[in-house]
C-alpha positions as CSV (number, residue, x, y, z in Angstrom):
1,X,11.5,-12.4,-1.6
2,X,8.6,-11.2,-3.8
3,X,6.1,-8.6,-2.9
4,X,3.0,-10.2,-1.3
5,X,-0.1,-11.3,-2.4
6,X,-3.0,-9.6,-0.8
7,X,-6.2,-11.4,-1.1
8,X,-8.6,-9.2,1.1
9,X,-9.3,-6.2,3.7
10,X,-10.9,-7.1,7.3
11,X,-11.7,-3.8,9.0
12,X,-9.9,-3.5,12.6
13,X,-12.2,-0.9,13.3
14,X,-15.3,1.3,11.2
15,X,-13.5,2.9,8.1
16,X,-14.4,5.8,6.7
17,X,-13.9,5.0,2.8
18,X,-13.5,7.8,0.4
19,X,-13.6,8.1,-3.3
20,X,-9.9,9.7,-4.3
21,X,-8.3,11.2,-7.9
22,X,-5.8,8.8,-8.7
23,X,-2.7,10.1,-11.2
24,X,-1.6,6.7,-12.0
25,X,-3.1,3.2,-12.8
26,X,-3.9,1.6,-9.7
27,X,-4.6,-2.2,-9.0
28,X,-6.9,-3.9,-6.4
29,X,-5.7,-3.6,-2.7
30,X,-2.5,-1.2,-4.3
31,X,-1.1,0.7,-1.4
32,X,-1.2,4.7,-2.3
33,X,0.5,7.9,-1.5
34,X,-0.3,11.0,-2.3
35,X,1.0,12.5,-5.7
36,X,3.5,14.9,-4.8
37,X,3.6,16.1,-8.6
38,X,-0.3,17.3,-8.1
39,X,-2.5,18.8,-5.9
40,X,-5.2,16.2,-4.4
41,X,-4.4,13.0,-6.3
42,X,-2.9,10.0,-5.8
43,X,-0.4,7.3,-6.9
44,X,0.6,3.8,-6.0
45,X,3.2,3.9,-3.3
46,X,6.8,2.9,-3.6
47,X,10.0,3.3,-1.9
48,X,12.4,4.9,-4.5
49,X,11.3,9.1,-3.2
50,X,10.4,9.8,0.5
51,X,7.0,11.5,-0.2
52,X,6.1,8.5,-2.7
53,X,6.9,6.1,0.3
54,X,4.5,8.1,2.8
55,X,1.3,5.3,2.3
56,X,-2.1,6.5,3.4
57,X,-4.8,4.0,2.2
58,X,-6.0,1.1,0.2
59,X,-7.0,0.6,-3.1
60,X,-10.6,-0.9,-2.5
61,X,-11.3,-0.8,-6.4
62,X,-9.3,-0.4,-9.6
63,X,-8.6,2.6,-12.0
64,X,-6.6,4.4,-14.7
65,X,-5.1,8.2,-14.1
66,X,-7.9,10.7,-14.3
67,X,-10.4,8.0,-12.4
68,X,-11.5,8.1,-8.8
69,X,-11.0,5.0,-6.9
70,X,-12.9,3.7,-3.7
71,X,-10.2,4.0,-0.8
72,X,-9.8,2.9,3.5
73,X,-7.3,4.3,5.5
74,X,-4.3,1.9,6.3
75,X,-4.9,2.5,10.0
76,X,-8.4,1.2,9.6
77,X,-8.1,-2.7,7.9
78,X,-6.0,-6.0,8.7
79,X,-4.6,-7.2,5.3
80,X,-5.4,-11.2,4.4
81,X,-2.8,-12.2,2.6
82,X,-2.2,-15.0,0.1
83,X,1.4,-15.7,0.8
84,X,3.0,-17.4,3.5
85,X,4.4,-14.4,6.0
86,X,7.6,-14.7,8.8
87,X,6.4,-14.2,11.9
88,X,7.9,-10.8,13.5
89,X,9.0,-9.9,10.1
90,X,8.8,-5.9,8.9
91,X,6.7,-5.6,5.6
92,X,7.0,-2.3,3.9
93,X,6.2,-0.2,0.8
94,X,7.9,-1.6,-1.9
95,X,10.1,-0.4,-4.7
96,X,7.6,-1.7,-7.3
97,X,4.4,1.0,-7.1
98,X,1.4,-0.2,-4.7
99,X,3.3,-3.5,-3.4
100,X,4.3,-4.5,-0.3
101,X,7.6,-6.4,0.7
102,X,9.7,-7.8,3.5
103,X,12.4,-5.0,4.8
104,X,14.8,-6.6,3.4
105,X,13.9,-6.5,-0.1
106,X,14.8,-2.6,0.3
107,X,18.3,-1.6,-1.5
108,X,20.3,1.0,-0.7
109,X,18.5,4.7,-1.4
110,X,15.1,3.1,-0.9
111,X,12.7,5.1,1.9
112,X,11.3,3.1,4.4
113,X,7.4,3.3,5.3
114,X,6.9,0.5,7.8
115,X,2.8,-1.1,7.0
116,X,3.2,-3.3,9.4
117,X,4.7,-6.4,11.3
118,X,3.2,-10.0,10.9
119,X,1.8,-11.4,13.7
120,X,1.2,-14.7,12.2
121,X,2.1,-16.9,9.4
122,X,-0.6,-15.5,7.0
């Protein structure tokens, strides 16, 4: 199955946005980790290194390395998503940088960071 389409943020509760270094192009709605090859930047997050696959927040706009992007805290928004999602399934952080994916898109030597589990189709 293919990473997932994310179409939009709804807050669950207030967020408290923040403007970050990024050290890596960063997309829309990417998910990010910090950097752990710099100080106080950050990178989209994937699953292929364990400190890579440690996701903190949202990409709420898009940027190249050296840029600051406007971020939320995971903990703080309800992804909309434009796919179709399975019911009780586990999405993660995917292999492919700021993506997310079903569980079982992981291979063997991946790291999993669990986002969240859908509750309903989309």
């Amino acid at each position: 199955m293919p990473d997932i389409a994310i179409t939009g943020i709804q807050f669950t509760r207030k967020p408290a946005p923040a403007s970050v270094l990024i050290n890596a192009s960063v997309s829309l709605f990417d998910v990010l980790s910090v950097d752990p090859a710099a100080t106080n930047s950050y990178i989209p997050a994937n699953a292929t290194t364990v400190d890579a696959a440690k996701a903190s927040y949202i990409a709420m706009s898009a940027g190249i390395a050296g840029q600051y992007v406007l971020v939320v805290p995971i903990t703080s928004t309800a992804l909309l998503v434009g796919d179709v999602l399975v019911q009780g399934t586990q999405y993660v952080v995917s292999a492919n940088g700021g993506k997310i994916a079903p569980r079982s898109d992981l291979v063997t030597g991946n790291y999993i960071s669990e986002l969240f589990i859908a509750d309903a189709g989309n």
